[in-house]
C-alpha positions in Angstrom: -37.1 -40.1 75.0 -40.3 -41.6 73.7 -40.7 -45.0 73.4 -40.4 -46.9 69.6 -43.8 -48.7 69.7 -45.4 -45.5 71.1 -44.1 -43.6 67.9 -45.5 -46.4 65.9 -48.6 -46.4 67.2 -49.1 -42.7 66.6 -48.2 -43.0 63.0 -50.3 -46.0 62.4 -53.3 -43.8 64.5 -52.5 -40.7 61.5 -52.3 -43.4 58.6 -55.6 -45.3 59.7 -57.2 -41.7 59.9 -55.8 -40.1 56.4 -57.6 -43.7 54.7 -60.9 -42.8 56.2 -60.4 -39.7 55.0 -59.0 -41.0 51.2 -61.5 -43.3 51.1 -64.0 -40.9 51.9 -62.9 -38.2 49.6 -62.7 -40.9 46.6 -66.2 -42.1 47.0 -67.0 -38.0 46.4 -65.0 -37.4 43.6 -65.8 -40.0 41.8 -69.6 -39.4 41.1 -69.8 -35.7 40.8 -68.8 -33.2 38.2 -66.8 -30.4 38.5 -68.2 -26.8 38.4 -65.7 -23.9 39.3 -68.1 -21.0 37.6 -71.2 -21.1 35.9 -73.1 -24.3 36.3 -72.3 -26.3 32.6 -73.6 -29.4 31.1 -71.9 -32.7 32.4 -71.9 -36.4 31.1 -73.6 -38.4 30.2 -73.9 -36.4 27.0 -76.7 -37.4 24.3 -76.0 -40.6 22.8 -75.8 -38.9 19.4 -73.4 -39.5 15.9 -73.9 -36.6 13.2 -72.6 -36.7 9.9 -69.6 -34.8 8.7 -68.9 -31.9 8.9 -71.2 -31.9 12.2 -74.4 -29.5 12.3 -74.7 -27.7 15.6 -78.3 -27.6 14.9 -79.1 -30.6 14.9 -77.1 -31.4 17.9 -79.9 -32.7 20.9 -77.2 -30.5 23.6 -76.5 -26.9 22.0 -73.6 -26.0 22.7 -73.2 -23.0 25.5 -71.5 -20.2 23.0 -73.4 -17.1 24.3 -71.6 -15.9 27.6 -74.3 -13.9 28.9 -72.1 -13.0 31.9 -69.6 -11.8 30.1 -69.7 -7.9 29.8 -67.7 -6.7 26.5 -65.6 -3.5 27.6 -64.6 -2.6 24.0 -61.0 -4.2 24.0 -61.5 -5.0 20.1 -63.3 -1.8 19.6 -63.2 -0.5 15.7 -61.0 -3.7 14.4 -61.7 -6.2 11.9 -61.7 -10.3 12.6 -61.4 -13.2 10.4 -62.9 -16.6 12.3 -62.7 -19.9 10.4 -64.8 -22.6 11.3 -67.0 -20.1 13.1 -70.2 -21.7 12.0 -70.4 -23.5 15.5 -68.9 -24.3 18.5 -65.3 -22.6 19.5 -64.7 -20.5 16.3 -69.1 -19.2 16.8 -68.4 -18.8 20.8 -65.3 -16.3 19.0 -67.2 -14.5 16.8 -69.9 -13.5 19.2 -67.4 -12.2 21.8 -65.1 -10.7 19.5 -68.4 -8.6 18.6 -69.4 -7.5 21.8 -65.8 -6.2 22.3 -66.4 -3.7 19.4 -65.2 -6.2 16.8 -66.9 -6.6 12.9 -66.6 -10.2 12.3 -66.1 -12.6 9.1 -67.3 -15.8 9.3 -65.8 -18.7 7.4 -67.0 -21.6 7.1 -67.5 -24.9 4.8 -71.3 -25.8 4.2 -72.9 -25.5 7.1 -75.1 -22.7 6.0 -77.5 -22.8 8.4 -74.9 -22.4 11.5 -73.4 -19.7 9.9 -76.7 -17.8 9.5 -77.3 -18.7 13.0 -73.8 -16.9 14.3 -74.4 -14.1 11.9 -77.4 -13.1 13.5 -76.0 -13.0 16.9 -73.0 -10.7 15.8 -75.1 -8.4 14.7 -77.0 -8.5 17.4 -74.2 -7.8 19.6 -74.4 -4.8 16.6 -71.8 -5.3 14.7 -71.3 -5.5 10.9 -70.5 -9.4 10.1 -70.0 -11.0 6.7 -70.2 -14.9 5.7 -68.2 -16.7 3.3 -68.3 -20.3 2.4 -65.2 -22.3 1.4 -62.6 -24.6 1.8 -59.0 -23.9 3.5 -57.5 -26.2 1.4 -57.9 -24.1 -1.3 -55.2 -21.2 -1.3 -56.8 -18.8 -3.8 -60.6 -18.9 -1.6 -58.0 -18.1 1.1 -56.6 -15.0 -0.8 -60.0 -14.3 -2.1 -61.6 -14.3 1.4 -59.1 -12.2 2.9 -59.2 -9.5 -0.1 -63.3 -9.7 0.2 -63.4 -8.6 3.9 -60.9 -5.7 3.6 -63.3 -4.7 0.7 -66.1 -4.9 3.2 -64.8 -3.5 6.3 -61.5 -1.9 5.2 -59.1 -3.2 7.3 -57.8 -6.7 8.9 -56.3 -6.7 12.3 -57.3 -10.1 14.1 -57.3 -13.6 12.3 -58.4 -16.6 14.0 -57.2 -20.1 11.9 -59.9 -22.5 13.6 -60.9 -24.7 10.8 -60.2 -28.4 11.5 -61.2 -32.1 10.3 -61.1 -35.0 12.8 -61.6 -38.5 11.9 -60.9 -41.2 14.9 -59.0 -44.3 13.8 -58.0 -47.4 15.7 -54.6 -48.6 14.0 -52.5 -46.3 12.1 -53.0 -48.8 9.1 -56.7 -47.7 9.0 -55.3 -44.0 7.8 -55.1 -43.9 4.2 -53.3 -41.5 1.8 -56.5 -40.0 0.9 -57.4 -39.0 4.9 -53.9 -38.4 6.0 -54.3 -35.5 2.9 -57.6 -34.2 4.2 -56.6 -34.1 7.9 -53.3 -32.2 6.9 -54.4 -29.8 4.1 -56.9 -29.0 6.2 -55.5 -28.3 9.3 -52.0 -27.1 8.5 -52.2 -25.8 5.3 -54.9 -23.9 5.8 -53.7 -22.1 8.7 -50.7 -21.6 6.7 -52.8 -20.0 3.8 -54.9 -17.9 5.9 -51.9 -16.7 7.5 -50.1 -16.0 4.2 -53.1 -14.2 2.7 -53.6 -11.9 5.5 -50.1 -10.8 6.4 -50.1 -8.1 3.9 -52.8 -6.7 5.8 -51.9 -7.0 9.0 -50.4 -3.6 11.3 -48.5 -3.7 14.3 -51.5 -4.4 17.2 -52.5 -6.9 14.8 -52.6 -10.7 15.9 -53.0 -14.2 14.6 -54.3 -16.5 17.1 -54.4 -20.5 16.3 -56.2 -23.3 17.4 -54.3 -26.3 18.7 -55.1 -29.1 21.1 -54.1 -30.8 24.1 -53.6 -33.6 21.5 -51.0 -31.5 20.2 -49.5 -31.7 23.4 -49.8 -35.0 24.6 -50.4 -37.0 21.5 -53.7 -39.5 21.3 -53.6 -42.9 20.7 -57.2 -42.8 18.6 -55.9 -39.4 16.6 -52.8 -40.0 15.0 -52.8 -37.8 11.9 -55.4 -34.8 14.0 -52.8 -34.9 16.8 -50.3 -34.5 14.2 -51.5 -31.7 12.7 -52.0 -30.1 16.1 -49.0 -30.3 16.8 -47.7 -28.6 13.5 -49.9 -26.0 14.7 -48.2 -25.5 17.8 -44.6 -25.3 16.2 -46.1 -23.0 13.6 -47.7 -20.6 16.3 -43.6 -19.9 17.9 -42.2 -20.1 14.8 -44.6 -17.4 13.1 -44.5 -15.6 16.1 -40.4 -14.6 15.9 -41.1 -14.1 12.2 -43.4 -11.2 12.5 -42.7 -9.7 15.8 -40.9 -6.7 14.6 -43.7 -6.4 12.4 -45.4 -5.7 15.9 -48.2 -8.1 15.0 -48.4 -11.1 18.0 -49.0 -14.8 17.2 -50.5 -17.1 20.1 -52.2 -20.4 20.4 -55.0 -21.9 22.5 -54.8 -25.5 22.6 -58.2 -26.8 24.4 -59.6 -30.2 25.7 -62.4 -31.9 25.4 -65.1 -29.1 24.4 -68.8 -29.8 23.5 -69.3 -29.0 19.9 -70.4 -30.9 16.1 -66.8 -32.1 15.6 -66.9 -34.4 18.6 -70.4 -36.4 17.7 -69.2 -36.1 14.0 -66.3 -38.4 15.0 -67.4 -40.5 18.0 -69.8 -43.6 18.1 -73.1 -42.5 20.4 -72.2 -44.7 23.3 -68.5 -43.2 23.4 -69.7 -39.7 23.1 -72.0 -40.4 26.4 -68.5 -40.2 28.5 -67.1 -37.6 26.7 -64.9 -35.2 28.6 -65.4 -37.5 31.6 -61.7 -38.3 32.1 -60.5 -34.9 32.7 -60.0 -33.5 36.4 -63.3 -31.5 35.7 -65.2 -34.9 34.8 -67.0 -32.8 31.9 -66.4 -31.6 28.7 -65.6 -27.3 28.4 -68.7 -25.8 27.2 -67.0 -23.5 24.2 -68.2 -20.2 26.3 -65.5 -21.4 28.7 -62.5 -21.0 26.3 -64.0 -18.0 23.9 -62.5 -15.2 26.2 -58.8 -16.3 26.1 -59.1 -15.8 22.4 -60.3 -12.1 23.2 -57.5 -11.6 25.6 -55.2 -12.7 23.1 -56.2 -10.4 20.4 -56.6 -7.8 22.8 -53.4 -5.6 22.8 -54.3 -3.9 26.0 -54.9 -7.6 27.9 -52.3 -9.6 26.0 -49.7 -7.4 24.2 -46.5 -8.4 25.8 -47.6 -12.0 25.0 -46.4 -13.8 21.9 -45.7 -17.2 20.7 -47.8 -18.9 23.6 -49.7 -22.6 23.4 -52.1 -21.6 26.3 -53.8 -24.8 27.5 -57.2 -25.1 28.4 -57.8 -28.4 29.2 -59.9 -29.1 32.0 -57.0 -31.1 33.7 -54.3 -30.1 36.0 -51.0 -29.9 34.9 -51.9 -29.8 31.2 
């Protein structure tokens, strides 16, 4: 039978050896960023504030949007997309994919004409047809009118992606007034709701809405009342949509990102905030929007994704989220 204080020494001798080892470990995770693919940006980011809506070319770190690993295999080949906010970042890292899977794109947008001409040329690059139109979500008849322009053009709707959003940080919910609380929600629920309306007459079974929610909308932020909010109106939305046009045989997902490097985040964020930005997360970086653009082709992709409906998929850059 072994003796007490020999057991206790042994587990003191495993203990002393795992805090070495913790303490070790710490030092290492604490300084260095975390790359699990291709090597992406990492804080700190440029100390840089852009005014609303947020120009991605004026932005001193371009966003990574092109993929130029990813090899399209024509999973949206011969169908028709709608992208809002595709101008820049997530909804521009969209529309190029969606193109080199076989995809003619429409790219909506609110002002940022340059952008837009900028993701333009790269969807036809990828050579495919693409259409811009300017406009604001808010508006339910540019909605209709957008929607009825591009089956003009292309002759058929079969993917659209609601993306459009308007962030605006606040410290006390007494800062958010009527006005902003309107803006924030007309533009980020009702839109989706009238770009959803005005394409469903279009829409075929193999047809899918996908949404763009946040890990906000899952977790709730402090500094984004009325924007988490929203997101997670989006998220409810998303299922409830889904059961509402399944037999329809048209599919309604979600991707609800993290922290992701593009104009809406230096558009909201004083420069020395947006130095740290997407430092918190297990990754200790920001998503590059490259890294989320294919889950939005597997989800309109009814080959990859089409016993999947009514799914938030988060891509957040931290574990368990």
């Amino acid at each position: 039978m072994a003796n007490q204080d020999d057991v206790a020494n042994k587990q003191k001798a495993i203990q002393s050896r795992q805090d070495q080892r913790d303490g070790s470990m710490q030092k290492g995770e604490s300084e260095e960023p975390v790359q699990t693919g291709i090597q992406q940006p990492a804080p700190p980011m440029p100390e840089q504030h852009l005014a609303k809506p947020g120009i991605e070319a004026q932005m001193e770190e371009k966003p990574k949007f092109m993929a130029e690993h990813y090899k399209g295999s024509g999973k949206l080949e011969g169908m028709t997309a709608i992208v809002t906010g595709a101008d820049s970042g997530i909804g521009r890292a969209v529309a190029v994919l969606f193109a080199r899977e076989g995809a003619d794109v429409a790219v909506m947008y609110l002002n940022e004409h340059e952008d837009a001409a900028e993701t333009k040329r790269c969807i036809e690059a990828e050579g495919r047809r693409c259409v811009t139109i300017p406009g604001d979500v808010k508006d339910a008849d540019f909605c209709n009118e957008a929607v009825e322009k591009v089956v003009a053009e292309f002759g058929r709707l079969d993917i659209l992606v609601n993306n459009a959003a308007f962030q605006e940080h606040a410290s006390s919910l007494l800062d958010i007034t009527e006005d902003r609380l309107d803006e924030t929600f007309r533009t980020n629920i009702y839109g989706y709701f009238h770009m959803a309306r005005a394409a469903l007459p279009h829409l075929k079974q193999g047809s899918s809405i996908i949404n763009t929610g946040s890990v906000t909308g899952l977790k709730g932020s402090a500094k984004l009342l009325d924007y988490s909010a929203t997101k997670g109106a989006i998220h409810a939305f998303t299922m409830s949509l889904a059961a509402s046009v399944i037999d329809q045989g048209i599919r309604v997902n979600c991707v609800a990102p993290g922290p992701v490097w593009t104009p809406l985040n230096p558009a909201d964020q004083s420069p020395d905030k947006i130095k740290e930005f997407g430092a918190s997360t297990t990754y200790k970086r920001p998503a590059q929007p490259e890294e989320l653009s294919p889950a939005y082709v597997f989800l309109a992709s009814p080959v990859c994704s089409g016993y999947i409906t009514g799914v938030i998929l988060p891509i957040t850059g931290t574990v368990g989220e």
